[in-house]
C-alpha positions as CSV (number, residue, x, y, z in Angstrom):
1,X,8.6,124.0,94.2
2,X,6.8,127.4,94.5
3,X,5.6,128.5,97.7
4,X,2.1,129.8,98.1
5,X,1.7,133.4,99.4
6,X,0.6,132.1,102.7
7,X,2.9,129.4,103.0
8,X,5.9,131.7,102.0
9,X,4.4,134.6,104.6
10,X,4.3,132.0,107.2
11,X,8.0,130.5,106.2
12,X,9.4,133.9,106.8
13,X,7.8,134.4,110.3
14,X,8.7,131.3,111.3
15,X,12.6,132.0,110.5
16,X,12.4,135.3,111.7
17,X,10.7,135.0,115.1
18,X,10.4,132.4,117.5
19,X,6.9,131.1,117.1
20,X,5.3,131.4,120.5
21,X,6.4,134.7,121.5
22,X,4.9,136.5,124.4
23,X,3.9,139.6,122.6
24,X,3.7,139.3,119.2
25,X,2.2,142.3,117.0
26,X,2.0,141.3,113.6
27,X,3.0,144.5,110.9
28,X,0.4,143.6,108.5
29,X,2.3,146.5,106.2
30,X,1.6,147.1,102.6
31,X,5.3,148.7,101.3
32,X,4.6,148.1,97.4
33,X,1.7,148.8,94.9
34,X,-0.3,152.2,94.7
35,X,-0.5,152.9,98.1
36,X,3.4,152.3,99.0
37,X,4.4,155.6,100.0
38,X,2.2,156.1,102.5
39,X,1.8,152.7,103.7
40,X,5.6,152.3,104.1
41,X,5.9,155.7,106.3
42,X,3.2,154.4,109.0
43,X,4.6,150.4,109.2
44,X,8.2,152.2,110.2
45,X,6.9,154.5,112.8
46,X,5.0,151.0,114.0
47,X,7.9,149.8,114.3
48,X,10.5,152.2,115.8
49,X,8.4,152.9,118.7
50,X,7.9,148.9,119.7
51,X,11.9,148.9,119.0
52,X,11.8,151.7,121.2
53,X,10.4,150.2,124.4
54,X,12.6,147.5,123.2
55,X,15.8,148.8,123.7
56,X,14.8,151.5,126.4
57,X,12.5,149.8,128.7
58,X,13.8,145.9,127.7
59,X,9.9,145.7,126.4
60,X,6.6,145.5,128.3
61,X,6.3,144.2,131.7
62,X,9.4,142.8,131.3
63,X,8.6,141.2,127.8
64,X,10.0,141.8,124.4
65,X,7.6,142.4,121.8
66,X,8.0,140.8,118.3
67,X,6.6,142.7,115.3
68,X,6.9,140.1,112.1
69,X,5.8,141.8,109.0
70,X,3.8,140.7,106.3
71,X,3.6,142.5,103.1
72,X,-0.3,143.0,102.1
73,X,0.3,145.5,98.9
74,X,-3.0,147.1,100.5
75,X,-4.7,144.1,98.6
76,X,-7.6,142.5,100.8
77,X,-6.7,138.9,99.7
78,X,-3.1,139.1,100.3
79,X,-4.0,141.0,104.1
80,X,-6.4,138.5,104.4
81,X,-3.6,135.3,103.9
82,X,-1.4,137.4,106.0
83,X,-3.4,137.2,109.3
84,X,-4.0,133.5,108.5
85,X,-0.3,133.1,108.2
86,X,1.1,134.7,111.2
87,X,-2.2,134.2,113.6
88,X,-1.2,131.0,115.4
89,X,2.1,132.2,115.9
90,X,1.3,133.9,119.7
91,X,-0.3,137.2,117.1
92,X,-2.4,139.8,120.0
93,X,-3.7,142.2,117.9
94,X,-3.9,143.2,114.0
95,X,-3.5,146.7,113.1
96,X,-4.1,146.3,109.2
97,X,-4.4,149.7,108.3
98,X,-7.1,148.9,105.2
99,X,-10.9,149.2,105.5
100,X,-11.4,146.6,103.1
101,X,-9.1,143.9,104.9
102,X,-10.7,145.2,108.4
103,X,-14.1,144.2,106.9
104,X,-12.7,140.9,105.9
105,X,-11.1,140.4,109.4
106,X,-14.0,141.4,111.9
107,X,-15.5,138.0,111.6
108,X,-12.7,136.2,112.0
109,X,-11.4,137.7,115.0
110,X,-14.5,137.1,116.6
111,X,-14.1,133.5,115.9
112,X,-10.5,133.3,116.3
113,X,-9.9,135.5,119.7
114,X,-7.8,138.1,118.3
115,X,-7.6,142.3,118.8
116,X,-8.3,143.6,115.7
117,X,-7.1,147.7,116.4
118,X,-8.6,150.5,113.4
119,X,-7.3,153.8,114.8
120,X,-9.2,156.4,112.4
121,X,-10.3,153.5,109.9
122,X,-12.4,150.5,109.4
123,X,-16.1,149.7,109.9
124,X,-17.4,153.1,111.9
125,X,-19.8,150.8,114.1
126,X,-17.6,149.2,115.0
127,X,-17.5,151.4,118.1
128,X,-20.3,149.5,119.7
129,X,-18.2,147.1,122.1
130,X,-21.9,145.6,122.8
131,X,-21.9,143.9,119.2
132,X,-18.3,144.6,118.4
133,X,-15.9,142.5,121.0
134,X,-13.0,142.0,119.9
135,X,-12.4,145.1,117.4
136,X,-11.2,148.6,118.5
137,X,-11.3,152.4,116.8
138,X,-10.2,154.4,119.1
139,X,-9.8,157.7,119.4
140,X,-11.7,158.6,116.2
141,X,-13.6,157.3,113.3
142,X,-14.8,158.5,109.6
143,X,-17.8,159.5,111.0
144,X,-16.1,161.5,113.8
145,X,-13.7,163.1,111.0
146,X,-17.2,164.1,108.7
147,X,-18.6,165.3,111.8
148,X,-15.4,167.6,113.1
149,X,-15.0,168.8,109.4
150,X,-18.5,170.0,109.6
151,X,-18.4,171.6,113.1
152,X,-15.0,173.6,112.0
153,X,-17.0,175.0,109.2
154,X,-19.9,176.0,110.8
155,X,-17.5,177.6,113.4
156,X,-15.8,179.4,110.2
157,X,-19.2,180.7,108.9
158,X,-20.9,182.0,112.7
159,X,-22.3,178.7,113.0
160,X,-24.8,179.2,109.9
161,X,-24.4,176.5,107.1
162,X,-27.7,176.7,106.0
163,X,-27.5,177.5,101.6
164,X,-23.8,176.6,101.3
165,X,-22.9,174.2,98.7
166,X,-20.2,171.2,100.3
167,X,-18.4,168.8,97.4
168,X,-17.2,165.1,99.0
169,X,-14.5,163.8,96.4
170,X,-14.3,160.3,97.9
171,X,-12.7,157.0,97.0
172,X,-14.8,154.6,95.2
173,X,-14.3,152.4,97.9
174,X,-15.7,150.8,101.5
175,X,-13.5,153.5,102.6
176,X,-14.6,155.9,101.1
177,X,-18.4,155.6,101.4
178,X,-18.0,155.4,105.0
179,X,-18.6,158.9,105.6
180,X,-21.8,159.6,102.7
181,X,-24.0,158.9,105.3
182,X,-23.2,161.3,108.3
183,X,-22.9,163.5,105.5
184,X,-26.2,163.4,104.5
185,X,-27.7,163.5,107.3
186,X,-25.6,166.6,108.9
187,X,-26.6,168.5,105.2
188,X,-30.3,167.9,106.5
189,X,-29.6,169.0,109.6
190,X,-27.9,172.3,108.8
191,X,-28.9,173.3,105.5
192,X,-25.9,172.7,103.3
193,X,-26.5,170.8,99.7
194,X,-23.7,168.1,99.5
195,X,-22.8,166.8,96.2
196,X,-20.7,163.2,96.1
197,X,-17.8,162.8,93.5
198,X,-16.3,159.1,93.5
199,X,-13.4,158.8,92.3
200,X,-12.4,155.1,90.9
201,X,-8.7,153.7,92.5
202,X,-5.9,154.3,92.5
203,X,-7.2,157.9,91.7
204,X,-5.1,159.4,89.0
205,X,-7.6,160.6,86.8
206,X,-10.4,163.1,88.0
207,X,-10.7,165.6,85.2
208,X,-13.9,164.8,84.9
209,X,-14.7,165.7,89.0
210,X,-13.1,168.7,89.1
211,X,-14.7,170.1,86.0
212,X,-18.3,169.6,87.4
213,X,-16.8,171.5,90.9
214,X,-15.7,174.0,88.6
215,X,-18.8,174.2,87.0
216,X,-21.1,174.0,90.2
217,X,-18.4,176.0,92.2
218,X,-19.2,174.8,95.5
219,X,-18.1,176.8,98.6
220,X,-15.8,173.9,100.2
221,X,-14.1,170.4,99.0
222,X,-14.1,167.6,101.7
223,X,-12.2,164.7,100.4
224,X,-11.7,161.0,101.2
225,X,-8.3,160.0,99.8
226,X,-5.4,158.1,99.8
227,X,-2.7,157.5,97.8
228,X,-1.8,159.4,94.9
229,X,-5.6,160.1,94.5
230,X,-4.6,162.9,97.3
231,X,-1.8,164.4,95.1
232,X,-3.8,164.6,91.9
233,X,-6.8,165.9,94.4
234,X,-5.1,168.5,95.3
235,X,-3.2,169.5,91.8
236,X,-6.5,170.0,90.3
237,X,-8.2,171.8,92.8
238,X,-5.1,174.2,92.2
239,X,-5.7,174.3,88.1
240,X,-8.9,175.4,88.1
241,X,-7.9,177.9,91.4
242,X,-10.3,176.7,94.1
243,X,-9.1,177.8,96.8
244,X,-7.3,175.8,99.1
245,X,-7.8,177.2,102.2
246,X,-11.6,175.9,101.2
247,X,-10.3,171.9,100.6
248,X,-10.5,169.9,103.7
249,X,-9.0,166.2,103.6
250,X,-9.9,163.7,106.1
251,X,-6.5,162.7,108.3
252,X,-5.6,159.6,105.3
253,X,-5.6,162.8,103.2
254,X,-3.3,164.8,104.8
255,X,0.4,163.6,105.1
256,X,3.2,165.4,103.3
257,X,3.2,162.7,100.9
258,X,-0.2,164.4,99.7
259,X,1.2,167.9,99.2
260,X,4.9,168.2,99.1
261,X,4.6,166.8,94.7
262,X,1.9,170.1,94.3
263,X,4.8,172.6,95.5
264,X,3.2,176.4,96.1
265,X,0.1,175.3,95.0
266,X,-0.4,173.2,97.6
267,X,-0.1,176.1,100.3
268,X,-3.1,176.5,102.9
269,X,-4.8,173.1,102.1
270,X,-6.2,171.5,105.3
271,X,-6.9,167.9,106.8
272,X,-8.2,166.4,110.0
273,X,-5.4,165.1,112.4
274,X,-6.3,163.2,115.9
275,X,-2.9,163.8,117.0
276,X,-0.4,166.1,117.3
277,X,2.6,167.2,114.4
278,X,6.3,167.2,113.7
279,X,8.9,166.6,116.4
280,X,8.8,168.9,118.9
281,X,7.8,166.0,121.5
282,X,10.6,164.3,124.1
283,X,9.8,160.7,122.6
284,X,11.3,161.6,119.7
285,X,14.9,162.5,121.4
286,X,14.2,159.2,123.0
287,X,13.8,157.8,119.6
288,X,17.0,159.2,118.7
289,X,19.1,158.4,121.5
290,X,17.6,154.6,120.9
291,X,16.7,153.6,117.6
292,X,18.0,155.9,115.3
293,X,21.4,156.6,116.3
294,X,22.5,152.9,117.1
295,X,21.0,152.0,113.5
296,X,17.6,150.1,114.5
297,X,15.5,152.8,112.6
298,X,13.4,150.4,110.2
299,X,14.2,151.8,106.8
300,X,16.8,153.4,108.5
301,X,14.6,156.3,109.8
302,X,14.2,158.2,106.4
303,X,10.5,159.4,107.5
304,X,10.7,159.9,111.1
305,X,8.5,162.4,112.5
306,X,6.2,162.7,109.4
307,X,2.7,162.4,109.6
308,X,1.9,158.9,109.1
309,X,5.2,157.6,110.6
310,X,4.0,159.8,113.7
311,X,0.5,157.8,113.2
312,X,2.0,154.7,113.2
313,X,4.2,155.4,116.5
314,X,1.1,156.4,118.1
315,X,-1.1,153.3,117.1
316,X,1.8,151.4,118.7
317,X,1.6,153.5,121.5
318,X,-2.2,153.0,122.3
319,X,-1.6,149.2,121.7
320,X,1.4,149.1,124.3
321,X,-0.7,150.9,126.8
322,X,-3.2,147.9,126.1
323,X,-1.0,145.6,127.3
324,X,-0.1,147.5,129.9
325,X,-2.9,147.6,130.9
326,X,-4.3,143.9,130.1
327,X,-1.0,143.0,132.7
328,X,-1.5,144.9,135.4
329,X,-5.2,143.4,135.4
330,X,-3.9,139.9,134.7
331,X,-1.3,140.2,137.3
332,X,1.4,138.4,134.5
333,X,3.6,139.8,131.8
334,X,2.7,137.1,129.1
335,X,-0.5,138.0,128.4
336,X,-3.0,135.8,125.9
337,X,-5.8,137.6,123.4
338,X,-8.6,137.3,125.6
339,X,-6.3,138.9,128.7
340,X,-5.4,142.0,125.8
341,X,-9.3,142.9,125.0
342,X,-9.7,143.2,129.0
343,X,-6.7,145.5,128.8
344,X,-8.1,147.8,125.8
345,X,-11.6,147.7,127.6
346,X,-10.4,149.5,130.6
347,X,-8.1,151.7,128.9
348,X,-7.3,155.3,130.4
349,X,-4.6,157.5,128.3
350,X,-5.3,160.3,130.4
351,X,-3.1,163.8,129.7
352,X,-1.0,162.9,132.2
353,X,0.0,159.6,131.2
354,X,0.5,160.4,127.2
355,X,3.1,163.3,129.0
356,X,4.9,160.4,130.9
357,X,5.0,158.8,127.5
358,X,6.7,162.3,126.2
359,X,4.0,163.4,124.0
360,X,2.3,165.9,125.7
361,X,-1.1,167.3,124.2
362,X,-0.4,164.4,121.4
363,X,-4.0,163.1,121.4
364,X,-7.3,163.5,122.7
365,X,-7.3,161.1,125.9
366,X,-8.5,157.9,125.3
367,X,-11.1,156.3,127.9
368,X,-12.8,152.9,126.5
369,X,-15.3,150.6,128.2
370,X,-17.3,147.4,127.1
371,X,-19.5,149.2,125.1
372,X,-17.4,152.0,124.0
373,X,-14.6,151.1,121.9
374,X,-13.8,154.2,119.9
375,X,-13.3,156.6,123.0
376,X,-14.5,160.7,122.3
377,X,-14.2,160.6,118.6
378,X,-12.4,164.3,119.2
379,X,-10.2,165.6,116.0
380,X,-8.7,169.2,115.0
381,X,-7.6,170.4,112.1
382,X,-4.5,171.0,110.8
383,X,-2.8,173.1,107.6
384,X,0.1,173.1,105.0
385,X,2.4,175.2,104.9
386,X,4.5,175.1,101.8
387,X,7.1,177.7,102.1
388,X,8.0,176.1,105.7
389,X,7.5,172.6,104.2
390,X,5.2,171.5,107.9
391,X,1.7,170.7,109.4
392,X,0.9,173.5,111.3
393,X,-2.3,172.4,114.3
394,X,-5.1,175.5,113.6
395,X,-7.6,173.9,116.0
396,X,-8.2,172.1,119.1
397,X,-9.5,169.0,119.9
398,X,-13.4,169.0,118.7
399,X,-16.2,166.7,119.8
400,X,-18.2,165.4,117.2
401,X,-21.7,165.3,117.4
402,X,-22.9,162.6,119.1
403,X,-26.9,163.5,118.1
404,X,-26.1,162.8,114.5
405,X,-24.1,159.9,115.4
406,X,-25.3,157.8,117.8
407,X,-28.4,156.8,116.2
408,X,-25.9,156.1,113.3
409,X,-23.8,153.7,115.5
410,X,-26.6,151.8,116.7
411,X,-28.6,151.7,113.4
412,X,-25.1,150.0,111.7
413,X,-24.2,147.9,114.6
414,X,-27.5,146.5,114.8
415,X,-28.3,145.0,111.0
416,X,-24.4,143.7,111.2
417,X,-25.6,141.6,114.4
418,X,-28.9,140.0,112.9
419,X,-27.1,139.5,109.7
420,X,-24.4,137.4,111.9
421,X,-26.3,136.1,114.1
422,X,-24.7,138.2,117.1
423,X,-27.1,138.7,120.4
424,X,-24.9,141.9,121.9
425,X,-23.5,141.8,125.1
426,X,-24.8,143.1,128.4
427,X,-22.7,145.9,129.3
């Protein structure tokens, strides 16, 4: 008899973990299809650092945390039968790392009590904590990244955007459209003429794209990737010489993953970040002293410290100081769903504490509140090196600005709640 997806998922989980646990964080990980290589790099730093407090600390509060993974391919059905299959097995929260399953999942959280966590992805209005209960963003969204992107290039041309020409080379995608908008309205507000290049999934064909920048030679590239689209992004930006120092990804566009296949080419090409690079941080000697070394490294720690495994480390970071959190307020160690959304709404990862946590000027800090549930929204920037083969940081933490996106944030936020039927919370 052949198992269905779901039924298989949940026949794994059930033999691998026990099926109450007190903290269980479902890896909703995609580690085959298009979107592989990067997806796989992110799920092992999720799990190295929760193996980390694991065999350091002996867990949170005193309780081991479970991470059961579920393979989604980055498909929205299949991410969508894995948080059916593993959500009545004591799940907390659901880091998905997919727009489109996020869409898919906001509703049901809602209805089922569950965190749902979108570190720098996901619905952008989501922010709004009023409408928005039970999903988090924190510390920045697309809208933050477009706005950032923007503020560094007005800071590299005296402030005065007003008659340069920006290309976006997005992913036809809910992910990738997230950021037209802010676009639009920041080209209105500063001057700039903004042209929009979609660019169909998985991404491996854009001769077509980069001819018409060619042709209509715009003064800077912003792109929306992920994937292989990135790659090929970036190799044809380098045939027809645009400069590179001139191409800004957003941070799903800028892993080594993205450049390290262009070679020289690739050299000065930018991206957003909202946390730090590379290794130079005590957690990763903790890392080594108690995961990689005894042979607990998932994947057997082939990508630790690269960009996205550092990613995934720190979404498991901001999640553990959410339970943290959600016990000291609770006054107990096994805390439910509805104890962990308390726990993120009164979250503080001030300086301090992230260099307690050995990674010191990681991130921007992280303060949320009922109604805000994205924190600052800073970024910086950061830019490949290729003869070093490393990130190098170029900027520091930027605010994004708010004038341009708070009307934004309540304009969204609002038409989801009449189309569900949401009266928004007093805060």
């Amino acid at each position: 008899m052949k198992l269905t997806f779901t039924a298989f998922a949940a026949a794994t989980l059930m033999a691998t973990a026990p099926a109450m646990a007190d903290l269980v964080v479902p890896n909703l990980s995609y580690r085959t299809g298009a979107y592989g290589a990067n997806g796989t790099q992110y799920a092992d730093g999720f799990n190295d650092y929760f193996t980390l407090l694991n065999e350091r600390d002996g867990g949170i509060g005193g309780e081991k945390i479970k991470v059961p993974e579920c393979e989604t391919a980055y498909n929205t059905e299949k991410g969508v039968e894995c948080y059916e299959a593993t959500k009545d097995t004591g799940a907390l929260v659901y880091n998905p790392l997919s727009t489109g399953i996020t869409y898919q999942l906001i509703p049901k959280v809602a209805v089922d009590k569950k965190v749902l966590y979108t570190p720098g992805y996901g619905r952008t209005s989501a922010k709004n904590g009023k409408v928005f209960e039970w999903v988090f963003n924190a510390p920045a969204n697309y809208w933050d990244g477009a706005s950032v992107a923007i503020k560094y290039l007005l800071d590299q041309n005296g402030g005065d955007l007003n008659g340069k020409k920006i290309a976006l080379v997005y992913h036809n995608s809910a992910y990738g459209k997230e950021p037209v908008r802010t676009l639009q309205d920041l080209a209105e507000k500063h001057g700039f003429t903004l042209s929009e290049l979609p660019v169909d999934a998985p991404g491996q064909e854009q001769k077509s794209q980069w001819l018409q920048i060619r042709r209509e030679q715009p003064d800077y590239v912003i792109m929306w990737g992920w994937g292989v689209m990135n790659q090929v992004a970036i190799q044809e930006a380098a045939n027809i010489r645009f400069p590179m120092e001139n191409f800004i990804g957003i941070w799903w566009s800028g892993s080594e993953v993205d450049v390290v296949p262009v070679g020289a080419k690739a050299n000065g090409y930018k991206a957003l970040t909202f946390h730090g690079v590379g290794q130079d941080y005590p957690v990763y000697d903790d890392l080594q002293e108690y995961v990689i070394e005894p042979g607990k490294a998932s994947q057997g720690g082939e990508h630790v410290g690269s960009v996205l495994y550092s990613r995934g480390m720190y979404a498991a970071l901001v999640i553990s100081e959410a339970i943290r959190k959600a016990q000291e307020i609770a006054g107990v160690s096994a805390i439910s769903p509805e104890q962990l959304r308390e726990g993120f709404e009164q979250l503080d990862i001030t300086p301090e504490r992230l260099e307690e946590l050995g990674l010191p000027d990681f991130g921007p800090e992280i303060k949320l509140s009922c109604d805000n549930h994205g924190g600052s929204g800073m970024a910086r920037m950061q830019q490949w090196d290729a003869e070093g083969g490393k990130w190098s940081l170029i900027s520091e933490f930027t605010e994004p600005d708010q004038e341009i996106l708070a009307p934004l944030i309540a304009e969204d936020s609002d038409a989801y709640a009449k189309e569900a039927g949401i009266t928004p919370r007093d805060c």
